[in-house]
N, C-alpha and C positions, 0 to 999 in steps of 0.2 A: 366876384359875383358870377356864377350861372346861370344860365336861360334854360326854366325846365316846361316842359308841356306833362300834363297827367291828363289823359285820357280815362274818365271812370265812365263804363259804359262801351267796351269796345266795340263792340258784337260783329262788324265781317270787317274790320280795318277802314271802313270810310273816313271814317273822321283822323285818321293819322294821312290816311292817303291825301284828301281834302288841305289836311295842314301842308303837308311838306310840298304839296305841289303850292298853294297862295302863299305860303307866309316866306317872304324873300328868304328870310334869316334862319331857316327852319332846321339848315344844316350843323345850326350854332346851338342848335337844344337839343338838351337830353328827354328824352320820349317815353314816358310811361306809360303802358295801354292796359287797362284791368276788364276783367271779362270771364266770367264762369263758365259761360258756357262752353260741352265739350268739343263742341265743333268749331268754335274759334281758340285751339290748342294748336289745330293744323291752320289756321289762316295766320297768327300770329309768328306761327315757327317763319310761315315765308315771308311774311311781314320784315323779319328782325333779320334773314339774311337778308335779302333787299337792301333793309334800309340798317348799316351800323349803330345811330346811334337812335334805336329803336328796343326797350324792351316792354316785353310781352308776361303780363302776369295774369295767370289763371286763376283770380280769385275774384272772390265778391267783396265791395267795399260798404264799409258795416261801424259799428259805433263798436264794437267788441273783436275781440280775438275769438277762432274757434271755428265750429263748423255752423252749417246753417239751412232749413230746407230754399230750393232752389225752384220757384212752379214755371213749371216747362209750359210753351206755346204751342198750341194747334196747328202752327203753322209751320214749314218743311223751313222758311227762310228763318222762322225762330224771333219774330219781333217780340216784343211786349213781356220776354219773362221774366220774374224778379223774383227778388227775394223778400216781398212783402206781402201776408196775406190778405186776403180781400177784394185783388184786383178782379174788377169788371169787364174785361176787356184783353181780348191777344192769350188768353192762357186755358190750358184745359182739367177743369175740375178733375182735381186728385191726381192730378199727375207732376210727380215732385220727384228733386233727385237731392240728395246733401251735400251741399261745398264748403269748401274751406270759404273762410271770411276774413276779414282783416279788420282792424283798429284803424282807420284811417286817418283819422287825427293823429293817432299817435304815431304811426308811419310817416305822416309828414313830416313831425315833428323830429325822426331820428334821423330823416334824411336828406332836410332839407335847413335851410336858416333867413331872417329875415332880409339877407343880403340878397339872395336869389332874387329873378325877378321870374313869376312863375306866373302862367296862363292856365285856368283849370277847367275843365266840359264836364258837366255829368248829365249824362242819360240815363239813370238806375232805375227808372220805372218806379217812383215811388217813395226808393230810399231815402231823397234828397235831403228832405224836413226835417230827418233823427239824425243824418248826418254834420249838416251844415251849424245844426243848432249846436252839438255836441264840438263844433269845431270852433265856436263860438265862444262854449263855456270852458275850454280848454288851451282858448290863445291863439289855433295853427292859424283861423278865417283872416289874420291880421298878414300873413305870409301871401297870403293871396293878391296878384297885381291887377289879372283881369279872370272873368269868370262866364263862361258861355251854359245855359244852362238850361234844360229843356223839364216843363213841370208837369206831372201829372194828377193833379185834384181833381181832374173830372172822369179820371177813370179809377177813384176811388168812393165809396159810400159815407166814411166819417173826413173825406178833406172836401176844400171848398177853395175857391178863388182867394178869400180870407187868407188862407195858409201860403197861396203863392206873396199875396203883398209881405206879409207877416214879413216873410225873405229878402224880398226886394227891398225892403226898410230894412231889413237887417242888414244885407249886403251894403246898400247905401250909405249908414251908417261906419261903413269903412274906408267909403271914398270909392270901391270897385267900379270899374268899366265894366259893366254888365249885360248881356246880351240873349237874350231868348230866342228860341224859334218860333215863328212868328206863327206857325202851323199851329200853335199847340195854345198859344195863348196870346190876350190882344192885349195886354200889359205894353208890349216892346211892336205895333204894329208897323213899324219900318222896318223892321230885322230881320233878316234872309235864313237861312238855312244853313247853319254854321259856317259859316262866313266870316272867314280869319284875313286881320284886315292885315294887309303888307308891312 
């Protein structure tokens, strides 16, 4: 059995840094950190010397293989951008770049197995819903031990609070330790701010 961490959602290495400093065990997992953006190519490269058992993939995780438009944020530190159109918030109209994308279902599935016991984050702005559901209809969601996961319905036009439970039942329905930021939604209102428990 392996202990893996996957990071989807890197964007400046907090949340690996976050891990490896709280999670006692942290030395003992393999570390996956996904992120398109180009300016976490350089925070990751330092990332992954740092830390050995650290790596760093430049892509967006996605329900498909392939490239994909990428809407870039107004902002210099870069929150909020994704790769879903529509978003209300954190991005600036028309301004897009194309990235590679990945299968993420199916990437787990090549590389990972039920024995693992694997901890998952995603911060994808959006993506969470096409993804989770498709990992659902495909098996990987059952690989998953625990699941940290930050929603964004309210900075979208056709999602709704609706869609976050949709998940949370669906998660539940697997038995997952699940955890939200509590910033973002009052589903989980005792939940800190990615808060990896020892």
């Amino acid at each position: 059995m392996g202990k893996i961490f996957i990071d989807c959602g890197g964007h400046s290495g907090d949340t690996v840094k976050c891990f490896i400093s709280n999670k006692k065990d942290a030395q003992e997992y393999k570390i996956y950190s996904f992120e398109p953006a180009q300016a976490w190519r350089r925070r990751g490269k330092a990332i992954a010397k740092n830390w050995k058992n650290v790596t760093c993939i430049p892509k967006a995780v996605w329900t498909e293989d392939g490239t994909i438009p990428f809407y870039l944020s107004s902002s210099r530190r870069s929150p909020g951008q994704t790769i879903m159109p529509g978003k209300t918030t954190g991005i600036t109209k028309g301004k897009l770049v194309n990235v590679t994308c990945i299968d993420f279902s199916k990437w787990m599935s090549q590389q990972f197995t039920q024995k693992d016991y694997i901890i998952l984050k995603m911060d994808i702005e959006g993506a969470e819903y096409d993804i989770i559901n498709k990992m659902h209809d495909d098996g990987t969601l059952a690989m998953v031990n625990e699941f940290y996961i930050e929603f964004h319905s309210k900075q979208f036009k056709h999602r709704s609070s609706v869609d976050d439970y949709k998940i949370i039942m669906l998660l539940d329905s697997y038995g997952l330790k699940v955890h939200a930021m509590k910033e973002r939604t009052a589903l989980f209102p005792n939940d800190g701010y990615w808060v990896f428990k020892p």
